[in-house]
C-alpha positions in Angstrom: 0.0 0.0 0.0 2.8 2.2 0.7 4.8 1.7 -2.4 1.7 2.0 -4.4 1.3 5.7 -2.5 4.6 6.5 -3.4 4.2 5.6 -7.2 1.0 7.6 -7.4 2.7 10.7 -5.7 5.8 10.1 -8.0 3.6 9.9 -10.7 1.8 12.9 -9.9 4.8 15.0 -9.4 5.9 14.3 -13.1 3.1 15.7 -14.8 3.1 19.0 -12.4 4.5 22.0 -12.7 4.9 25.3 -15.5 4.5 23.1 -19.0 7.1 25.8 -20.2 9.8 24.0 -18.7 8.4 20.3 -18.6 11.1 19.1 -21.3 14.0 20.9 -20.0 17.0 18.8 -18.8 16.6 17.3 -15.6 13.5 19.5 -14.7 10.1 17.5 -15.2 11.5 13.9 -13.0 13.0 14.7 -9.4 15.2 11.7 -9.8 18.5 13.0 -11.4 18.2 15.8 -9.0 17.5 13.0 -6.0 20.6 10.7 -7.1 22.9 13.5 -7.6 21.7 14.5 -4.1 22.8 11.4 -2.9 26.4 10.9 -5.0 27.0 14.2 -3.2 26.5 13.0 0.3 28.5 10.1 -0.5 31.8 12.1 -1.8 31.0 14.2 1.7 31.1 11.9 4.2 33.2 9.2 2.0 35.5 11.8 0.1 37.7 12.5 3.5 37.8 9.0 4.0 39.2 8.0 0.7 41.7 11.1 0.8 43.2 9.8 4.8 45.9 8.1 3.9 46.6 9.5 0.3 48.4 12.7 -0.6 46.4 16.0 -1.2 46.3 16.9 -4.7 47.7 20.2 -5.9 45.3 21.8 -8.5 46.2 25.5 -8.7 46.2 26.0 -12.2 42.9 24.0 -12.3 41.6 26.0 -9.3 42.5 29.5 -10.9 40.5 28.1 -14.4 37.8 26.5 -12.7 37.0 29.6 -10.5 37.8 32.2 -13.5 35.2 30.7 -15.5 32.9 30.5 -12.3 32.8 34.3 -12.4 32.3 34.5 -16.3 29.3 31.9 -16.2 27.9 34.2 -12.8 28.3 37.7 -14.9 26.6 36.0 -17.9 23.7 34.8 -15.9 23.6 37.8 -14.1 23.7 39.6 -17.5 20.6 37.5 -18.6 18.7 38.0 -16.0 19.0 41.8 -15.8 18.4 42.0 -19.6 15.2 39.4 -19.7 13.9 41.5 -17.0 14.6 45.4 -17.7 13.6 45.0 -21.6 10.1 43.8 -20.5 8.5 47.1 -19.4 5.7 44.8 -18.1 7.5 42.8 -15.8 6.2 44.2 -12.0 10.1 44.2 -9.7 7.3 44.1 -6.5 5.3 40.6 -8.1 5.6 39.3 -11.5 3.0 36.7 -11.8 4.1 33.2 -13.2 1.4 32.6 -16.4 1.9 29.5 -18.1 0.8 31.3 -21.2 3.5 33.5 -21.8 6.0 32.6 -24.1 7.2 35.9 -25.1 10.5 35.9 -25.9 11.7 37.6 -23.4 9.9 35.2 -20.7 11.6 32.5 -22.4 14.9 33.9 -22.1 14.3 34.3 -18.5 13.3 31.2 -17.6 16.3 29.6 -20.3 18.6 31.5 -17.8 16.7 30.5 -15.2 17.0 27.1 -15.7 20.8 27.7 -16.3 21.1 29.1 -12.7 19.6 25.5 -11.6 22.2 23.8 -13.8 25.1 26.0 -11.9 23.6 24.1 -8.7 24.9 20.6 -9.7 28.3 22.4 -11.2 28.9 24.1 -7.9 29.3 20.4 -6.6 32.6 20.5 -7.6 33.5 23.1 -5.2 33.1 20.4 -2.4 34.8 17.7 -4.5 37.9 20.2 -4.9 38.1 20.4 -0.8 38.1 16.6 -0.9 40.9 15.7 -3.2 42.9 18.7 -1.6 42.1 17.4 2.5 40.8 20.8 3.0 38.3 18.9 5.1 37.6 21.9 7.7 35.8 23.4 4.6 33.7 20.8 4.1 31.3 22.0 6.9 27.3 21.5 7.9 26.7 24.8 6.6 28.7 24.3 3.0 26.8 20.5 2.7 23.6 21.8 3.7 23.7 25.0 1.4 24.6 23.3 -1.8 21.9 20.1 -1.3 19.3 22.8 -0.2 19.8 24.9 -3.1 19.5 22.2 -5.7 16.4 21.1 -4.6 15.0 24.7 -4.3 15.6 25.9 -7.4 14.2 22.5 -8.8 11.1 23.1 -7.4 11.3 27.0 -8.7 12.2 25.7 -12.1 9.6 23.1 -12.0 6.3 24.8 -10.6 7.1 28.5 -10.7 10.0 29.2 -13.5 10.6 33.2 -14.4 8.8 36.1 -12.6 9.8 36.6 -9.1 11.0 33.8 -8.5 14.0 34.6 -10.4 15.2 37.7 -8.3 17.1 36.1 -5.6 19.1 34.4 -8.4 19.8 37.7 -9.5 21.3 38.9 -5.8 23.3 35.7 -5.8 24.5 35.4 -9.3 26.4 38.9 -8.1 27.6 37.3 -4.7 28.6 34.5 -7.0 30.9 36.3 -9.1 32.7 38.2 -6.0 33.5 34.8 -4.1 34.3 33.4 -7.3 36.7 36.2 -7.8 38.3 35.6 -4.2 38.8 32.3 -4.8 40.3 32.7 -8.2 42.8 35.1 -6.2 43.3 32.8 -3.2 44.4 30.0 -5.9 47.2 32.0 -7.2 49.6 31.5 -4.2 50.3 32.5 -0.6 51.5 35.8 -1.9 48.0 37.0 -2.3 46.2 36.7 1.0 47.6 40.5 1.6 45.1 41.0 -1.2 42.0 39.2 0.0 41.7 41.2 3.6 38.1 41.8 2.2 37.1 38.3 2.8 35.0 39.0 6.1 33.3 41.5 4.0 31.7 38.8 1.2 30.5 36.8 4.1 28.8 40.5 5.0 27.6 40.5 1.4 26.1 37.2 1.5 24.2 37.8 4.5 22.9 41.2 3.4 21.7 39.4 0.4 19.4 37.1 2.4 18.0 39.9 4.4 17.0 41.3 0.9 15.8 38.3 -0.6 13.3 37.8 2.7 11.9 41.2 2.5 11.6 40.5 -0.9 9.9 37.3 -0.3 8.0 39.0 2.6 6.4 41.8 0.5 5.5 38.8 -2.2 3.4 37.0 0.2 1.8 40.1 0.4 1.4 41.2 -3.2 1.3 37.9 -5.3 -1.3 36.2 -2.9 -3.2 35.7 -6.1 -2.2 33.9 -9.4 1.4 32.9 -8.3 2.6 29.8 -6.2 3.0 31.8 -3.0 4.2 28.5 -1.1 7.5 29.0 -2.7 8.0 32.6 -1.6 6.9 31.2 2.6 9.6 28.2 1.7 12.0 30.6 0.4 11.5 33.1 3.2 12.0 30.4 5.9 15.0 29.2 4.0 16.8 32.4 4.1 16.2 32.7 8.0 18.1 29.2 7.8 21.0 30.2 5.9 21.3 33.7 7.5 21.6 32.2 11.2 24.3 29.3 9.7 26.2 32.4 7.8 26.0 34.5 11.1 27.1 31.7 13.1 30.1 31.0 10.7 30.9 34.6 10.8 30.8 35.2 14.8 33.2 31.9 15.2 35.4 32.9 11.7 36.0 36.7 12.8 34.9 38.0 15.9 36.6 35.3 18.2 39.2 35.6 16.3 39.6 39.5 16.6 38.8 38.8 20.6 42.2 36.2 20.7 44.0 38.7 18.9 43.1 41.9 21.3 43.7 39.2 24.8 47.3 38.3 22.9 48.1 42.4 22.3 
């Protein structure tokens, strides 16, 4: 009886959502996003394991490429985004309303770039993968795991049931984060040399918070003003999911900085 649930709800959940994006890659059946979730956990908790006894693997010149074109794809989405947006002088900033009938071009190329920002979400995997083969294990934290799974699966379901309009302006705040810490860690991979460069790190981890205070007043204000023809569940899960990740980034940044700046002022 259970199973047979389960089957009807699978079933059911691949013929929902926005028929705009029903034949994109990896968008209409949960399961590649499901198994990648799970391949993920697996190099997590296995990766360090595997890595013990072997030596860490230097990739700088792979780091520096891999992050340079991190920023490029980021400004690019970002680009689209801004563009898809600002040249539709009927899209509402406050509430744009996801219609299923609107294939305009310019609501196509936003959800195309849309569905791109869900695509970065498996890419940015390799971040964690990089930390493994390199036994930068302290990296690999709760707060890195749970951000990249969580994302995933978020902007799954965005791409899925609510693809375009509002939906898309929190990708918009992060593709800009994106290409900063992209930038940082592009620096970072050039050598020792250039950590007197990067004193502004404690400031991205600012930006990325600030960002999630946006995005939730953003979200906030939807609730309000979309509370007809949109899927407002997505803005409450988004606004609940932004309280998450804004006490996990506060809590990185009090331990990260401010004890370290109290050790430093007991030591002077």
């Amino acid at each position: 009886m259970l199973v047979q649930h389960f089957r009807q709800y699978y079933f059911n959940v691949l013929d929902a959502g926005d028929s705009r994006t029903a034949n994109y890659l990896f968008v209409r059946d949960p399961k590649f996003v499901m198994i990648s979730i799970v391949f993920y956990l697996i190099m997590v908790f296995a990766g360090p394991k595997f890595m013990r006894n072997r030596k860490a693997l230097n990739l700088r010149m792979v780091l520096i490429i891999y992050n340079f074109l991190s920023v490029l794809f980021s400004i690019w989405m970002l680009w689209e985004f801004l563009v898809s947006i600002f040249l539709n002088t009927t899209f509402n900033l406050l509430c744009q309303h996801v219609e299923e009938n609107d294939t305009r071009l310019l609501t196509i190329r936003l959800i195309d770039v849309h569905w791109w920002y869900f695509f970065s979400k498996f890419l940015e995997f390799i971040d964690t993968f990089f930390f493994v083969v390199r036994k930068k294990n302290n990296q690999i934290s709760f707060l890195h795991t749970y951000h990249h799974v969580s994302m995933l699966l978020l902007q799954w379901g965005l791409i899925k049931f609510a693809p375009g309009g509002a939906s898309t302006i929190g990708p918009i705040f992060n593709t800009f984060i994106h290409a900063v810490m992209y930038t940082y860690y592009m620096l970072a991979a050039v050598g020792p040399h250039m950590q007197k460069y990067l004193w502004w790190k404690k400031y991205l981890t600012r930006m990325q918070m600030g960002q999630f205070i946006l995005i939730f007043a953003f979200c906030a204000n939807s609730i309000y003003a979309c509370q007809h023809g949109t899927r407002v569940i997505f803005f409450w899960i988004h606004l609940v999911y932004m309280v998450t990740l804004f006490m996990l980034f506060s809590n990185f940044y009090q331990t990260s900085y401010n004890t370290k700046n109290k050790q430093q002022c007991k030591e002077d």
